[in-house]
Every structure is written in structure tokens, then in C-alpha cells.
VEXDREN-2710 file (C-alpha; in Angstrom, 1 decimal):
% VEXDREN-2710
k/r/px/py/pz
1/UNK/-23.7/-14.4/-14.5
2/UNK/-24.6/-14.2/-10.7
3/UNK/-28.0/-15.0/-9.6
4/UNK/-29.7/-11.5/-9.4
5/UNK/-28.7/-10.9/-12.8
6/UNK/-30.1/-14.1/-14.0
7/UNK/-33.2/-13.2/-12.1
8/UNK/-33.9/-9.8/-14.3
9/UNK/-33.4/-11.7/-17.8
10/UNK/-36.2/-11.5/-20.2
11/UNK/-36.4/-14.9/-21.7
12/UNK/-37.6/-15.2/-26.0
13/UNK/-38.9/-18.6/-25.3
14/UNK/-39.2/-20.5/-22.2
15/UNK/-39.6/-24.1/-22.3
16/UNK/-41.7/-25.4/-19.4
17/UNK/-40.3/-29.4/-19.2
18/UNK/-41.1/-29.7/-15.0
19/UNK/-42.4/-32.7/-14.6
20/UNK/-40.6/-34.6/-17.3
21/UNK/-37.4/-37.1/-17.2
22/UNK/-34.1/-37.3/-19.3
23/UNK/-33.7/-37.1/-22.0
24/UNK/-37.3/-34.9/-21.6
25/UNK/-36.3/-31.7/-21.0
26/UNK/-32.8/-32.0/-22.9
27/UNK/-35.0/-32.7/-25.9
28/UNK/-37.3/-29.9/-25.6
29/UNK/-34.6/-27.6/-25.4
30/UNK/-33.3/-28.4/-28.4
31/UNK/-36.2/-28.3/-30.4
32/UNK/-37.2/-25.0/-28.8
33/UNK/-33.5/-23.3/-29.5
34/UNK/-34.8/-23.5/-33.5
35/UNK/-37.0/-20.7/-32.9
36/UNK/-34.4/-18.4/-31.0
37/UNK/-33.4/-15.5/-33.1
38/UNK/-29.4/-15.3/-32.6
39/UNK/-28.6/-13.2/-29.5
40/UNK/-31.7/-14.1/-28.0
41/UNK/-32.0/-16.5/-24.5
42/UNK/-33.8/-19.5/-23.9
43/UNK/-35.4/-20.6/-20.2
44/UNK/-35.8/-24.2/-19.7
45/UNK/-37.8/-24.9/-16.1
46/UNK/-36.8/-28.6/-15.4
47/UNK/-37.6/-30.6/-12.4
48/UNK/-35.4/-33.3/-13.4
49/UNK/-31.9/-33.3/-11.5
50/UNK/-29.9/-33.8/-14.6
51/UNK/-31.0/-31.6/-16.7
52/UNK/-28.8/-28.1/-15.0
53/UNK/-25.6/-31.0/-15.9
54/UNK/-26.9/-31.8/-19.7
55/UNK/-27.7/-28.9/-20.7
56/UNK/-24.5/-26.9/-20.1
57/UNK/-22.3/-29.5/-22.3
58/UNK/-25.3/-29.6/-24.9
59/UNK/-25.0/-26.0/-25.0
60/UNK/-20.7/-25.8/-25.3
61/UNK/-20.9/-28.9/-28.0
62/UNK/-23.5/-26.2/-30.1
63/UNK/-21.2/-23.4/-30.0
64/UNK/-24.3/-21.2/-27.5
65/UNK/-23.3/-19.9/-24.2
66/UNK/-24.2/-21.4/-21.1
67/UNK/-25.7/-18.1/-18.9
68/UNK/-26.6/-19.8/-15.7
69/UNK/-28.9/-21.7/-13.5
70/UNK/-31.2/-20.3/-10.6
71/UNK/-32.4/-23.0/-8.6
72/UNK/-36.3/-22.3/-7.4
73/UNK/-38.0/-24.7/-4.9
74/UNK/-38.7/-28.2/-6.6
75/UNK/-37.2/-27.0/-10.2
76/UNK/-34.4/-25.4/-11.9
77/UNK/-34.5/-22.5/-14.3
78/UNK/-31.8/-22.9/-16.7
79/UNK/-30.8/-20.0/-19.3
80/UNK/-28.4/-20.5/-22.9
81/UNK/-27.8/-17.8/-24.7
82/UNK/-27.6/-18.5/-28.7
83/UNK/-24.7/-17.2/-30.1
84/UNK/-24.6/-18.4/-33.2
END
């Protein structure tokens, strides 16, 4: 997805983790992707520079799809889509 389209998605949960440092945010993901009906999209906001590389591999190694990241000043905004 390019970055306007990223811009107009309507996340079901967003995970707030700015602030935190690895494994932080990777963690908070995960547990949050438990209450993501199938289909739906999950936002995690992460200040930590590693996060927009983890989560992409956590995210192929769980069988979701990897949407895109939007990078916003001091924080990325990372979305997964869960397909299964």
C-alpha cells in the first residue's frame, strides 16, 4: 500500500507503544492482535527504531499481512492486517 492509502485506513485497535523499547512494542502488538476480528487491521504507533523491522517478520512468521508503515515526526505508525 502507498502512503496516502495507508493514511485513510480505519484501524480496530491501535496500540499506542511510543515511548517504549524492544521487545516493548513487538510485545504489545501481539497481545493486542488477540482481539482483532479476522480481516480487521491493527495500528501500532512505536517510537522505537526497530519496531517498523520486527514487526513485518512477526507478521509473515503469523501468516497476517504486512500493510505498511507511515513514518510521522518522532514515531512510526505501523499497520498488519490479520488474515487469518
Amino acid at each position: 500500500m502507498n502512503q496516502e492509502e495507508l493514511k485513510k485506513i480505519k484501524a480496530d485497535r491501535v496500540v499506542d507503544a511510543r515511548g517504549t523499547s524492544c521487545p516493548g512494542p513487538l510485545l504489545d502488538t501481539k497481545k493486542a492482535m488477540a482481539s482483532v476480528p479476522v480481516g480487521g487491521i491493527l495500528e501500532t504507533m512505536s517510537s522505537d527504531p526497530g519496531t517498523k523491522a520486527d514487526i513485518p517478520v512477526w507478521a509473515k512468521k503469523m501468516g497476517y499481512e504486512f500493510l505498511g508503515v507511515i513514518n510521522e515526526p518522532g514515531y512510526d505508525r505501523i499497520f498488519v492486517k490479520k488474515s487469518k
